[in-house]
TIRO-2110 file (N, C-alpha, C; in Angstrom, 1 decimal):
// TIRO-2110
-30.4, 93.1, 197.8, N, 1, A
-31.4, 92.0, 197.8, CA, 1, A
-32.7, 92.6, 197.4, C, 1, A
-33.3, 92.0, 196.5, N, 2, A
-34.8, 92.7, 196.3, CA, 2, A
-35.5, 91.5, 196.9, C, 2, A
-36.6, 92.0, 197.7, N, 3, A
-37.7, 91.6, 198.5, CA, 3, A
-39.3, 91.7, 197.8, C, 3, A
-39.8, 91.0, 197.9, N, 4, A
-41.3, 91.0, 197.1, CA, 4, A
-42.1, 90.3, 198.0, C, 4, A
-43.1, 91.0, 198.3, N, 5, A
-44.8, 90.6, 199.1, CA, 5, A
-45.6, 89.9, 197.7, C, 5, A
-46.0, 88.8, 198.2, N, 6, A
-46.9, 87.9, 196.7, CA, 6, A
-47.8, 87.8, 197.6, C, 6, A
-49.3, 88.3, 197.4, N, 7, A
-50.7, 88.4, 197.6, CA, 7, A
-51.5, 87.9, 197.0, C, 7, A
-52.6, 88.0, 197.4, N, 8, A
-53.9, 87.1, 196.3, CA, 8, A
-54.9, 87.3, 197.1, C, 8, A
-56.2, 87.1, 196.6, N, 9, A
-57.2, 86.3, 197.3, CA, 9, A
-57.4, 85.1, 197.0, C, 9, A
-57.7, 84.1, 198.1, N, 10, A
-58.3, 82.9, 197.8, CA, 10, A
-58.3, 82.2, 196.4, C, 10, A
-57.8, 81.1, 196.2, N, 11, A
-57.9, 80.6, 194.7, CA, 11, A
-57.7, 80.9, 193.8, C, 11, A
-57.0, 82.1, 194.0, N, 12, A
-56.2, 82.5, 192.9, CA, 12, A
-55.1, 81.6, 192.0, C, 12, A
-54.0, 81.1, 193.1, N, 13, A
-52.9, 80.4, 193.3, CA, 13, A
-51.5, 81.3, 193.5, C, 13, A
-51.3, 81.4, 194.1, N, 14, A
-50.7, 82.2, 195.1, CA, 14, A
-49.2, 81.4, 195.2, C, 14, A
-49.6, 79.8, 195.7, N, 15, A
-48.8, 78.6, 195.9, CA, 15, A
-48.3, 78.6, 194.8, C, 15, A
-48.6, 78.4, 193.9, N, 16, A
-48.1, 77.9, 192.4, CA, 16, A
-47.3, 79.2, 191.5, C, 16, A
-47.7, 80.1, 192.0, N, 17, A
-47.1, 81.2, 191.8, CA, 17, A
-45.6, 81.2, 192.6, C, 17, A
-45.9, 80.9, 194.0, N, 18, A
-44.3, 81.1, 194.9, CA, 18, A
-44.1, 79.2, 193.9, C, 18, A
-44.2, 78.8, 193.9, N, 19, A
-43.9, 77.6, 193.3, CA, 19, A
-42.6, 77.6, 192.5, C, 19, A
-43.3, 78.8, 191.2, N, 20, A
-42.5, 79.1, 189.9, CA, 20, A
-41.7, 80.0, 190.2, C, 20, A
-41.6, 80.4, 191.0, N, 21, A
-41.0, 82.0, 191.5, CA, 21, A
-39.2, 81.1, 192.2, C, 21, A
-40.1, 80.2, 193.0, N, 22, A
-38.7, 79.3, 193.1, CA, 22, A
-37.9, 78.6, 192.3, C, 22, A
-38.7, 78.2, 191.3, N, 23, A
-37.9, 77.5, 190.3, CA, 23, A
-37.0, 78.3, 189.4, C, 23, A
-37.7, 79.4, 189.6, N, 24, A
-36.7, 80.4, 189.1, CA, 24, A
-35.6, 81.5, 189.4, C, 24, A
-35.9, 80.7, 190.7, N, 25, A
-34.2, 81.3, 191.7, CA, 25, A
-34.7, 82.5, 192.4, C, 25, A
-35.9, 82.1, 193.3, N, 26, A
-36.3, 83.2, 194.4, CA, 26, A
-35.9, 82.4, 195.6, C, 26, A
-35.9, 83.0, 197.1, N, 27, A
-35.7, 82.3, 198.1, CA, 27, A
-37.3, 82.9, 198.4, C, 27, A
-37.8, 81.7, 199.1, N, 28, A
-39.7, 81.7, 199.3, CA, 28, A
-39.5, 81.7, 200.5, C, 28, A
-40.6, 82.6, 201.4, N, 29, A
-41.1, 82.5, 202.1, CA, 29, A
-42.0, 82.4, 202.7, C, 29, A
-43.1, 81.6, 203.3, N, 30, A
-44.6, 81.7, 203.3, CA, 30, A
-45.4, 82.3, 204.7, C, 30, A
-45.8, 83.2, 204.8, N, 31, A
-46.4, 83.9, 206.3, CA, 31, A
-46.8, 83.4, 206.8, C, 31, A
-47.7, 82.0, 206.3, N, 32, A
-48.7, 81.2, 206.6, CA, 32, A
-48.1, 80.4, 208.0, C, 32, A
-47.0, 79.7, 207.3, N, 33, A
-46.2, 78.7, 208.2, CA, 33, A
-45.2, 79.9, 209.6, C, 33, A
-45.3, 80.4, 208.8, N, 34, A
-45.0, 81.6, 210.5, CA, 34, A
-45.7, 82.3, 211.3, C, 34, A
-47.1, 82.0, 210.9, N, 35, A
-47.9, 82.2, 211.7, CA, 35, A
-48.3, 81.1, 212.6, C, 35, A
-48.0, 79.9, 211.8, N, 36, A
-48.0, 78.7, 212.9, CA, 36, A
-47.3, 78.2, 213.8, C, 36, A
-45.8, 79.0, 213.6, N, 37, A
-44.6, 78.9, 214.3, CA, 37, A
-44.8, 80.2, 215.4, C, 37, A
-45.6, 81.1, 215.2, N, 38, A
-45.6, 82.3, 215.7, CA, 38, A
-46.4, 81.8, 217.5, C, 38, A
-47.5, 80.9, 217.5, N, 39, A
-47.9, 80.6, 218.6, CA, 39, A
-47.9, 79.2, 219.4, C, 39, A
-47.1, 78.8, 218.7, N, 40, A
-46.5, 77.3, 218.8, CA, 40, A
-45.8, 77.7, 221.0, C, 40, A
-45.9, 76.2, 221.6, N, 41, A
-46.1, 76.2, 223.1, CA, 41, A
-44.3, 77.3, 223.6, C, 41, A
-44.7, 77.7, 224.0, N, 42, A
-43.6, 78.3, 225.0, CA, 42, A
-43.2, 79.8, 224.2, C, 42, A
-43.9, 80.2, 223.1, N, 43, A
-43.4, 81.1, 222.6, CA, 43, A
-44.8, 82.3, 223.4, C, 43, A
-44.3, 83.7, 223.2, N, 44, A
-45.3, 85.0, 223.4, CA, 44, A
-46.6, 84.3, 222.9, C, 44, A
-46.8, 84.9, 221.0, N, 45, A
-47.5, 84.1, 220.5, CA, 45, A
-49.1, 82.9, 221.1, C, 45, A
-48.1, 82.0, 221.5, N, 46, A
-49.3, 80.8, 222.4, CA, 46, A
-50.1, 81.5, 223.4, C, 46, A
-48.6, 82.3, 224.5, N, 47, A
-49.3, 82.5, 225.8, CA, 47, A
-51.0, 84.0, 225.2, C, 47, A
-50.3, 84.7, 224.6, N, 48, A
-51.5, 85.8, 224.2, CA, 48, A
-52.9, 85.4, 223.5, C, 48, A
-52.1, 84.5, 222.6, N, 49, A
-53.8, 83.9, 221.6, CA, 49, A
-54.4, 83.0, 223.2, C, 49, A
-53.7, 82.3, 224.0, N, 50, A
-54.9, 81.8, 224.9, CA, 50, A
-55.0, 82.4, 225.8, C, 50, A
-54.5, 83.7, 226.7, N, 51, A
-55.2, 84.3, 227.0, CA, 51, A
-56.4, 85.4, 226.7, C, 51, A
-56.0, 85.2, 225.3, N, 52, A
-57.7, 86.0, 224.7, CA, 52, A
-58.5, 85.2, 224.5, C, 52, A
-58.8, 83.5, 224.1, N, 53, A
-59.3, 83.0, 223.6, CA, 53, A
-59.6, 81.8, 225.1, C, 53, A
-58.6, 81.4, 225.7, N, 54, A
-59.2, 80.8, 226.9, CA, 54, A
-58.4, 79.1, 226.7, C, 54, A
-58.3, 78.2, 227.6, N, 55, A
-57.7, 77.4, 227.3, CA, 55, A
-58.3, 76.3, 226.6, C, 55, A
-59.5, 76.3, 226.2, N, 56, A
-60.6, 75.2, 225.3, CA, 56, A
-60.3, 75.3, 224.1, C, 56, A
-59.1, 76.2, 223.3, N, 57, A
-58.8, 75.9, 222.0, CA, 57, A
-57.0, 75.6, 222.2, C, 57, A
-56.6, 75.1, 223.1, N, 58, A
-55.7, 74.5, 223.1, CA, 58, A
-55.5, 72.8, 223.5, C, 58, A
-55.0, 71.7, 222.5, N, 59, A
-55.5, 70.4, 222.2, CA, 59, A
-55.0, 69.6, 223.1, C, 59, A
-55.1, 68.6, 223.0, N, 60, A
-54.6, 67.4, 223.8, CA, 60, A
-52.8, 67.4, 223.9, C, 60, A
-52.4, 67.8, 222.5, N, 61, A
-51.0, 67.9, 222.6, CA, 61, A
-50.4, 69.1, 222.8, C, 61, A
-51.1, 69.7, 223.5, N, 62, A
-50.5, 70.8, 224.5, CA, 62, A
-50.0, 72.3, 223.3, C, 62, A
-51.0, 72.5, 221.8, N, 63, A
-51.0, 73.1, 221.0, CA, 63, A
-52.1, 73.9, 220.8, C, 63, A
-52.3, 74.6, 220.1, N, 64, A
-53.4, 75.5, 219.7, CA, 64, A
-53.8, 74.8, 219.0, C, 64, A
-55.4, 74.4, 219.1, N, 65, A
-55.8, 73.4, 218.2, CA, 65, A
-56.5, 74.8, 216.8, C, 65, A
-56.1, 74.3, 216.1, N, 66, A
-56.5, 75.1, 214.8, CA, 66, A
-58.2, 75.1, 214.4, C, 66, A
-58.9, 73.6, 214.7, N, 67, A
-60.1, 72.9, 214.7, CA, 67, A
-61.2, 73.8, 215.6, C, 67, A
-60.5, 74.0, 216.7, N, 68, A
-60.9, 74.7, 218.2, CA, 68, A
-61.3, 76.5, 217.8, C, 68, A
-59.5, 76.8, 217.3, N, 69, A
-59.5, 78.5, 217.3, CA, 69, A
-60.7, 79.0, 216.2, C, 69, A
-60.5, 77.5, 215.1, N, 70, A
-61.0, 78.6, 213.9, CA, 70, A
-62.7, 79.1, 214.0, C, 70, A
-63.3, 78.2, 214.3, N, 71, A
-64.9, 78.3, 214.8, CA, 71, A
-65.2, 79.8, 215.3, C, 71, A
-64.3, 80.2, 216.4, N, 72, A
-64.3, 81.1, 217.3, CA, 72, A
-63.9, 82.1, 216.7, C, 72, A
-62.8, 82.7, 215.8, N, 73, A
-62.7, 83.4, 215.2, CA, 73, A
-63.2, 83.9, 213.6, C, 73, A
-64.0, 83.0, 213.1, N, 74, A
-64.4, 82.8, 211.8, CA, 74, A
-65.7, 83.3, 211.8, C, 74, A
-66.4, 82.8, 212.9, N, 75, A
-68.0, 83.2, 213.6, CA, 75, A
-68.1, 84.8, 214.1, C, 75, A
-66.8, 85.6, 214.2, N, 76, A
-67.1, 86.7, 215.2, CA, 76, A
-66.1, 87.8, 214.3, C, 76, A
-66.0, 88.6, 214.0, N, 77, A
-65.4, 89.6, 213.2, CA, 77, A
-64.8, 90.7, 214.2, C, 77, A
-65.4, 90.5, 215.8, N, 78, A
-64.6, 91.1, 217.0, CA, 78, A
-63.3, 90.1, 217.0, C, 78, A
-63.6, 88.4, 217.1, N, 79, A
-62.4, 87.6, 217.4, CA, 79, A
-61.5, 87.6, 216.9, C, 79, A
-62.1, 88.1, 215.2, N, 80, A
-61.2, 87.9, 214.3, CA, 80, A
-59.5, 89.2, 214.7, C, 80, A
-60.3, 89.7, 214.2, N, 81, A
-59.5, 91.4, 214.8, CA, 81, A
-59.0, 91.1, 216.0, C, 81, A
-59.6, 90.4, 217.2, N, 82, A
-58.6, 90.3, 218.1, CA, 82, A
-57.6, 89.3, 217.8, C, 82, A
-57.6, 88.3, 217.0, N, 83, A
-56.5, 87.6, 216.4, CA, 83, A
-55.7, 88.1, 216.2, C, 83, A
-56.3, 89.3, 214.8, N, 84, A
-55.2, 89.5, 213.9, CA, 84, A
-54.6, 90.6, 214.8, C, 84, A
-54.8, 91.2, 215.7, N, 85, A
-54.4, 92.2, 216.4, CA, 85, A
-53.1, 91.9, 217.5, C, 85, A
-53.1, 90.2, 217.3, N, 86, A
-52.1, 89.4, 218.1, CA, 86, A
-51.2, 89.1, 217.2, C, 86, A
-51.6, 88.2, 216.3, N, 87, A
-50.7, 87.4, 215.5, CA, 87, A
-50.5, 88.5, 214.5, C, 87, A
-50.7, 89.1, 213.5, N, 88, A
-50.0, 90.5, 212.5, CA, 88, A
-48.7, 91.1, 213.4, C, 88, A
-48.6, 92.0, 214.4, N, 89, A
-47.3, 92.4, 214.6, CA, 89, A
-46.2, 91.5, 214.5, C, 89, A
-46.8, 89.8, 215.1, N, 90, A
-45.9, 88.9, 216.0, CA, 90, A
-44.7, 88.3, 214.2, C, 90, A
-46.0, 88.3, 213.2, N, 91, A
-45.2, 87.4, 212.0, CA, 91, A
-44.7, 88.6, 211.5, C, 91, A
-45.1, 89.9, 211.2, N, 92, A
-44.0, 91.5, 211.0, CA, 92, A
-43.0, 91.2, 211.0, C, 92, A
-42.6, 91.1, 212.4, N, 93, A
-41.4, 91.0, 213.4, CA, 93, A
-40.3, 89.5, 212.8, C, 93, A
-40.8, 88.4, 212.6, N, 94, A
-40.5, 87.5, 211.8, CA, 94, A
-40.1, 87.4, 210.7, C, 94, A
-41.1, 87.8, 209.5, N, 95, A
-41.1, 88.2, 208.1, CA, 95, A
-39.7, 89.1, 208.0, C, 95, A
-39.4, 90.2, 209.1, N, 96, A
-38.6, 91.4, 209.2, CA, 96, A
-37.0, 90.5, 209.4, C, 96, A
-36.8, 89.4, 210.5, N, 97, A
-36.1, 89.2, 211.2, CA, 97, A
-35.7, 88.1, 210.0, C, 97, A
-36.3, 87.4, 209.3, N, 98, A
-35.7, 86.3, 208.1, CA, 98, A
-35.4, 87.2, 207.0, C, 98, A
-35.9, 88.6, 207.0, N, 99, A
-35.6, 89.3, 205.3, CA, 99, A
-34.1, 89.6, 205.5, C, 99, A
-33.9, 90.4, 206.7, N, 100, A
-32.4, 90.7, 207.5, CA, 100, A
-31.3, 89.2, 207.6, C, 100, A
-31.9, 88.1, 207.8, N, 101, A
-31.2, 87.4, 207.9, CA, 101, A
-30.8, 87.1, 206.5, C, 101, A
-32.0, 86.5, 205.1, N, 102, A
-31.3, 86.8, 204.1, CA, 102, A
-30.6, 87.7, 203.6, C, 102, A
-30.4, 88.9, 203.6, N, 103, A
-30.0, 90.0, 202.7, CA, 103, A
-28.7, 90.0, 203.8, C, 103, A
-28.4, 89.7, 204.8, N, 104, A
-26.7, 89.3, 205.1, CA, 104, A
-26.3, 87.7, 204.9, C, 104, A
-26.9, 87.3, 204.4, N, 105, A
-26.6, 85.8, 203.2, CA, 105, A
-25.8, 86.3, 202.3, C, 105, A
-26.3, 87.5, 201.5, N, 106, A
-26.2, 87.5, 200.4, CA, 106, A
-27.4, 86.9, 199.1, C, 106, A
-28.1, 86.7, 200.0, N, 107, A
-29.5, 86.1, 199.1, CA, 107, A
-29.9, 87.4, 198.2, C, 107, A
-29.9, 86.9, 196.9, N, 108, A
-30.5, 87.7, 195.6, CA, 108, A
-32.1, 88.6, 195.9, C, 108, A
-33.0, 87.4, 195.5, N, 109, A
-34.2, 87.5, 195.7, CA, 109, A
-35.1, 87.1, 196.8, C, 109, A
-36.1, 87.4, 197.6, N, 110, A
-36.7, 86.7, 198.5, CA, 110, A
-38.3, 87.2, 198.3, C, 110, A
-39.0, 86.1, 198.2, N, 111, A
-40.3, 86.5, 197.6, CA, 111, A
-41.4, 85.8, 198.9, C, 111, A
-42.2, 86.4, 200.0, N, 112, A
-42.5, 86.0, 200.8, CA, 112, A
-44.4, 86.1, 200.9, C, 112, A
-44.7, 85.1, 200.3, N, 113, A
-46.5, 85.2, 200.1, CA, 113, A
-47.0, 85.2, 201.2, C, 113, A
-48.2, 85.8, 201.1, N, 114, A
-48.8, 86.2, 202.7, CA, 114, A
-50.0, 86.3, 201.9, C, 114, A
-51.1, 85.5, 202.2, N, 115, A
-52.2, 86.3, 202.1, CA, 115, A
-53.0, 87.6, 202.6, C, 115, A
-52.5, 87.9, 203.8, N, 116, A
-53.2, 89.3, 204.4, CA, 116, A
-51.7, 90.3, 204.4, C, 116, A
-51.2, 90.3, 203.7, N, 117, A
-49.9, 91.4, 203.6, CA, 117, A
-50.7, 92.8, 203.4, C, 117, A
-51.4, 93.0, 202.5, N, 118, A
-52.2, 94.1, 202.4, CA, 118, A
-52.9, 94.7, 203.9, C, 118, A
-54.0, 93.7, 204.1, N, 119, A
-54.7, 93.9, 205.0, CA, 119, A
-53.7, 94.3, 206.7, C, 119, A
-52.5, 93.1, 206.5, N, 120, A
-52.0, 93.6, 208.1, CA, 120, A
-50.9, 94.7, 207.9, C, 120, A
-50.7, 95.7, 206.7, N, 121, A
-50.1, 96.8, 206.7, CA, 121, A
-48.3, 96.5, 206.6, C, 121, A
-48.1, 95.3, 205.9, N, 122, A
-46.7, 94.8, 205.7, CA, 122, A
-46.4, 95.3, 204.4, C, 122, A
-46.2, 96.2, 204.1, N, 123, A
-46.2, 96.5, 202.3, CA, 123, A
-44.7, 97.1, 202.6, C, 123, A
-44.7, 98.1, 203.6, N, 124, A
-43.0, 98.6, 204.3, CA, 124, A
-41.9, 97.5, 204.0, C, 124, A
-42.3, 96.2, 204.4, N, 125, A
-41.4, 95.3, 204.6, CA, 125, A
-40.6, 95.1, 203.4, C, 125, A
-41.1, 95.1, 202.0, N, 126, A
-40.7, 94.8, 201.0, CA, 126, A
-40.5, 96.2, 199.9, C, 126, A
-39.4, 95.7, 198.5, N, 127, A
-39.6, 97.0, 197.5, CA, 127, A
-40.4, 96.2, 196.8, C, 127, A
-41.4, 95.5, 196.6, N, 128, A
-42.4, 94.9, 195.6, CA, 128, A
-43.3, 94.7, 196.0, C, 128, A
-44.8, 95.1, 195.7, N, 129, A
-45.5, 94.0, 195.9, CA, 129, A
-46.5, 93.3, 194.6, C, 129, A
-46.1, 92.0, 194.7, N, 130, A
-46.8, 91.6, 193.4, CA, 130, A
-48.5, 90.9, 193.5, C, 130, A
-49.3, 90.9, 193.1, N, 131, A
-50.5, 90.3, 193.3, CA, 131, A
-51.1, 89.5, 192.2, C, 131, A
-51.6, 87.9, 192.7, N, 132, A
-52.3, 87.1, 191.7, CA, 132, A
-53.5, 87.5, 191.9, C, 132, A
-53.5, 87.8, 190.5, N, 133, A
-55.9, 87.7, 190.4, CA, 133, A
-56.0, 86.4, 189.3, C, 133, A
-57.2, 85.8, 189.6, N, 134, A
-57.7, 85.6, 188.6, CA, 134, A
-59.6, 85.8, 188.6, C, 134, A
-60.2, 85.6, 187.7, N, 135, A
-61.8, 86.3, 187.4, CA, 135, A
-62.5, 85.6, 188.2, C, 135, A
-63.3, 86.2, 189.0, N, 136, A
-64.5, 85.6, 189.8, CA, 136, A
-65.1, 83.9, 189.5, C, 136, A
-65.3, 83.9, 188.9, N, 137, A
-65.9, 82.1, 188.4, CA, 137, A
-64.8, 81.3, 188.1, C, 137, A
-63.7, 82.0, 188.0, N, 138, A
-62.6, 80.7, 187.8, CA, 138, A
-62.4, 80.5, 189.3, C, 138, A
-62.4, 81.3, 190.3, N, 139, A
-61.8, 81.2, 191.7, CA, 139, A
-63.0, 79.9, 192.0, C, 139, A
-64.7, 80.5, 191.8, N, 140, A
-64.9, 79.9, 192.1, CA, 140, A
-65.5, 78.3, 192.2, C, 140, A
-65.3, 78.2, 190.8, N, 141, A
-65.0, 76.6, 190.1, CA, 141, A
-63.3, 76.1, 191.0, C, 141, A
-62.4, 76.8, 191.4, N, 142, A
-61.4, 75.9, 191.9, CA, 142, A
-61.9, 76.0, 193.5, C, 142, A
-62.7, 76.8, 194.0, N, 143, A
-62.8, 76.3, 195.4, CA, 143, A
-64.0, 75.5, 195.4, C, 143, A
-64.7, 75.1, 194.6, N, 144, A
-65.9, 74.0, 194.9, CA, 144, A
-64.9, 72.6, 194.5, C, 144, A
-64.2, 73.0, 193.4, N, 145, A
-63.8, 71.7, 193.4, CA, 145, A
-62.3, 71.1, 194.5, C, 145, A
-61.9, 72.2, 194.9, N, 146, A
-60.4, 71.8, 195.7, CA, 146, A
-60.9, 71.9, 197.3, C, 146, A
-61.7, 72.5, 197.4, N, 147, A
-62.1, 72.3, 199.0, CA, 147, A
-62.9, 72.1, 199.0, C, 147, A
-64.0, 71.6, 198.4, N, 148, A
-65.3, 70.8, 198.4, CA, 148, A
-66.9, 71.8, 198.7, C, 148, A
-66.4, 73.2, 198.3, N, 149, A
-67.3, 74.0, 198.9, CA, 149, A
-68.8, 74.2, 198.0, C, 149, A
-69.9, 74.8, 198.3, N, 150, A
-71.0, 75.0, 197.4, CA, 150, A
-70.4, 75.9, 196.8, C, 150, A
-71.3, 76.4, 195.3, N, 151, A
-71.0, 78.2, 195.1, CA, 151, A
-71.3, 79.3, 196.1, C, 151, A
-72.0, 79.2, 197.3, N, 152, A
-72.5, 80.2, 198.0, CA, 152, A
-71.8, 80.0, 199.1, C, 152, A
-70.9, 78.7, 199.6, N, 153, A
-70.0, 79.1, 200.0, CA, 153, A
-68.6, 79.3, 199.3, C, 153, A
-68.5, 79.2, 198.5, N, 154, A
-67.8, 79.8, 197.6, CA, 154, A
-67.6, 81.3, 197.6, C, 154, A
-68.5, 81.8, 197.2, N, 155, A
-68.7, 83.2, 196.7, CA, 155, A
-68.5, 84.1, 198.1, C, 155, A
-69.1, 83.6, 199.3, N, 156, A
-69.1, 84.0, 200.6, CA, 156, A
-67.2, 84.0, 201.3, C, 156, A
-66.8, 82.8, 200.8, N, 157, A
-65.6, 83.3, 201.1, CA, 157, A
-64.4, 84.3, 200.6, C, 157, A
-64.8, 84.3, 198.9, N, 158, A
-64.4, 85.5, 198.4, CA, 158, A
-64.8, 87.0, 199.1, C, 158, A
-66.2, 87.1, 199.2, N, 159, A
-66.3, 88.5, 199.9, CA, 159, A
-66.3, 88.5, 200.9, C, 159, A
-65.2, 87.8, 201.4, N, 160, A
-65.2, 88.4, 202.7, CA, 160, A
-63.8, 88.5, 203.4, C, 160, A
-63.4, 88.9, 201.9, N, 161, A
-61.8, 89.2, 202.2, CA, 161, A
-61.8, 90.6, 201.2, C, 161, A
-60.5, 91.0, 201.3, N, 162, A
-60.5, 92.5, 200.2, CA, 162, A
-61.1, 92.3, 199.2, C, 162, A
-61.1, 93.3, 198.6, N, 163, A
-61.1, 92.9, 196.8, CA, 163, A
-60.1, 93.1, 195.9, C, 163, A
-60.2, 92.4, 195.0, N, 164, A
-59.2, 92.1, 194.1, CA, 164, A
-58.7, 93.6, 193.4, C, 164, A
-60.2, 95.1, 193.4, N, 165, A
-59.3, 95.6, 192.6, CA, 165, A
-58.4, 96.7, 194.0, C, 165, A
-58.8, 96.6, 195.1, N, 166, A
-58.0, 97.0, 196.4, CA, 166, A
-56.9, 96.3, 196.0, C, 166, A
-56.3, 95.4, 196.3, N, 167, A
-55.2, 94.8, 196.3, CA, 167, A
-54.4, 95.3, 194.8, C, 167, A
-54.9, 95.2, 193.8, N, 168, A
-54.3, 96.0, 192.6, CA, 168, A
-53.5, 97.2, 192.7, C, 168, A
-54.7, 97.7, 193.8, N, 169, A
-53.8, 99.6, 193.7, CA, 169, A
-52.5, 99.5, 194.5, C, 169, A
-52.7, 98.4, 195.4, N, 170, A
-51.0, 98.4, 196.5, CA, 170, A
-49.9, 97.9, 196.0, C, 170, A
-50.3, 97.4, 194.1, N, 171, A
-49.5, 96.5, 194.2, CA, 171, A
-48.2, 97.1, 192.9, C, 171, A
-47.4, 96.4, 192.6, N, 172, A
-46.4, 97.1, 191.8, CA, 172, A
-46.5, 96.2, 190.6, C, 172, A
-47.1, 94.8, 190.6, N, 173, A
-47.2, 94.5, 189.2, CA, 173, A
-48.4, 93.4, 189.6, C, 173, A
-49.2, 93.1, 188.6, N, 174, A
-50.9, 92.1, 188.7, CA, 174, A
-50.1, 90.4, 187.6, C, 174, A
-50.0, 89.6, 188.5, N, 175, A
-50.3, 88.0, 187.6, CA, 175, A
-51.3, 87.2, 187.9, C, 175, A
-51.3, 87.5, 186.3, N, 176, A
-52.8, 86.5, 185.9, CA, 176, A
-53.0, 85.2, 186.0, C, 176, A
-53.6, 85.0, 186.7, N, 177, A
-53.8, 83.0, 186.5, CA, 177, A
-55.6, 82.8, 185.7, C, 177, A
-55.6, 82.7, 184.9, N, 178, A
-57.0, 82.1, 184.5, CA, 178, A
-56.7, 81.4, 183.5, C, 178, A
-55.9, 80.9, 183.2, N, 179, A
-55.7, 79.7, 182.1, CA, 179, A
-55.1, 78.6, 182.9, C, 179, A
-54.6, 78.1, 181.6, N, 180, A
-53.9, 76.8, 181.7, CA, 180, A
-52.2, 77.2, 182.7, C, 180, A
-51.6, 76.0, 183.3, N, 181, A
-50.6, 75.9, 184.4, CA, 181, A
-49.3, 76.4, 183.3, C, 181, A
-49.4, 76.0, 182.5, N, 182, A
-48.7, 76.7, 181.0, CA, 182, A
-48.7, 78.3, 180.8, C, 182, A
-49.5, 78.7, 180.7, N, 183, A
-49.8, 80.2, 180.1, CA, 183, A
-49.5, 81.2, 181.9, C, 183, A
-49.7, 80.5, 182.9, N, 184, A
-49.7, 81.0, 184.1, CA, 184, A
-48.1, 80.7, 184.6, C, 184, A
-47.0, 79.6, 184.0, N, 185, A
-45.8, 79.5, 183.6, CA, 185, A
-45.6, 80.6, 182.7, C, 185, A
-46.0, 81.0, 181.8, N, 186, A
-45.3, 82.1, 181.0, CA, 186, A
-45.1, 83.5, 181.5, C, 186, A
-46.5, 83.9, 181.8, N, 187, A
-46.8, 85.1, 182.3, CA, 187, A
-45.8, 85.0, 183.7, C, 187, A
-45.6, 84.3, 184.9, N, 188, A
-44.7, 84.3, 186.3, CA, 188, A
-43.1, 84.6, 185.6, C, 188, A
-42.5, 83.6, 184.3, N, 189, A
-41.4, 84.0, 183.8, CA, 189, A
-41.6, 85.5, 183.0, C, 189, A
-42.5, 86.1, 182.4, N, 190, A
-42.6, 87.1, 182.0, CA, 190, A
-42.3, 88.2, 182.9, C, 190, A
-43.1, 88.4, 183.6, N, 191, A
-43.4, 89.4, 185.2, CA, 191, A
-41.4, 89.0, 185.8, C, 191, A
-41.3, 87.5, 185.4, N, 192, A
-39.7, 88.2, 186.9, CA, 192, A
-38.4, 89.0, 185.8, C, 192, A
-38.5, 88.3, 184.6, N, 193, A
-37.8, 89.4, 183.7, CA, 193, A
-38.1, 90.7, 183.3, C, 193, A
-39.3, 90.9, 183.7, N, 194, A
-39.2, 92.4, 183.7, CA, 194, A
-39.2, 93.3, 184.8, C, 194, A
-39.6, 92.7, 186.0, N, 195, A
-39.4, 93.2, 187.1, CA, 195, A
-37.9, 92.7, 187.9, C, 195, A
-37.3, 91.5, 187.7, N, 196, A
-36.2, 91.4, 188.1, CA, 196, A
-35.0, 91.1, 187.5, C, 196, A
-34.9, 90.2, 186.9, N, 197, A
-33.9, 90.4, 185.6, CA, 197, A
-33.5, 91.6, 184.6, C, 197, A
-34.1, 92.3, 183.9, N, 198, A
-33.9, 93.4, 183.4, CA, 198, A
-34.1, 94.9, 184.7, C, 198, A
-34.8, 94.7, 185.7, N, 199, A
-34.6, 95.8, 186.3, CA, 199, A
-33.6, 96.2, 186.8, C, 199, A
END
């Protein structure tokens, strides 16, 4: 089974990338949604994020309110780290425990996007790692217009994640998105026949 970490920053498209990746006969994975399974009620996960964080970010329906946590960790670069210092091993262990479960399927491909793969030291998990860039002003023309942000918060949420050309050096191959949904279709089939079809 070959395994692939798909990365990005922000706005890249990342989604649309695992999108085409499926269409073309990968089994997808997304970290994101296992991170939300990761501290969901009765699991480790829940009990640890609220005892670091306290019980005022857990909601009416007896959940982690997302609304509650994110203020608290988004505002503080200590909280943050204590997050990721909880939840990074917990979805590892996860990410680890579905790759094993595919590859005694018999599953071919499994391509599992994670925005912070880099940053939380998951690069072991997989033999690939592939990363979408696209150019600074294209990211940030699609986050003013898809999340409704200014340019300055725009630009502020870019830096304040890696950088694009950090994520390059970890990676085993770069897809470009700055055009059309066409040309970013060619290049996704381009990139899996050379990296997985012909390899």
């Amino acid at each position: 089974m070959l395994s692939i970490g798909l990365t990005g920053g922000i706005g890249t498209g990342k989604s649309l990338v695992s999108n085409l990746l499926n269409d073309l006969g990968a089994t997808v994975v997304n970290a994101d949604l296992l991170g939300h399974e990761a501290y969901l009620p009765g699991t480790m996960g829940f009990d640890l994020v609220v005892d670091a964080f306290g019980n005022k970010i857990v909601g009416d329906d007896g959940t982690v309110d997302r609304k509650k946590l994110g203020p608290i960790v988004f505002s503080s670069p200590e909280n943050m780290a204590k997050l990721n210092s909880i939840m990074h091993p917990l979805i590892h262990d996860m990410i680890q425990a579905q790759l094993t479960e595919y590859a005694s399927d018999g599953t071919d491909v499994v391509v599992v996007e994670a925005a912070v793969l880099i940053e939380a030291n998951w690069e072991a998990l997989f033999d690939e790692i592939w990363v979408v860039t696209s150019e600074k002003e294209t990211v940030i023309e699609r986050l003013k217009e898809r999340n409704s942000l200014t340019r300055e918060e725009a630009i502020s949420r870019i830096d304040s994640q890696m950088s694009q050309d950090e994520r390059i050096e970890h990676s085993n191959t770069v897809v470009t998105n700055d055009g059309t949904i066409g040309e970013l279709t060619d290049n996704v089939k381009k990139t899996w026949n050379t990296r997985v079809v012909n390899n």
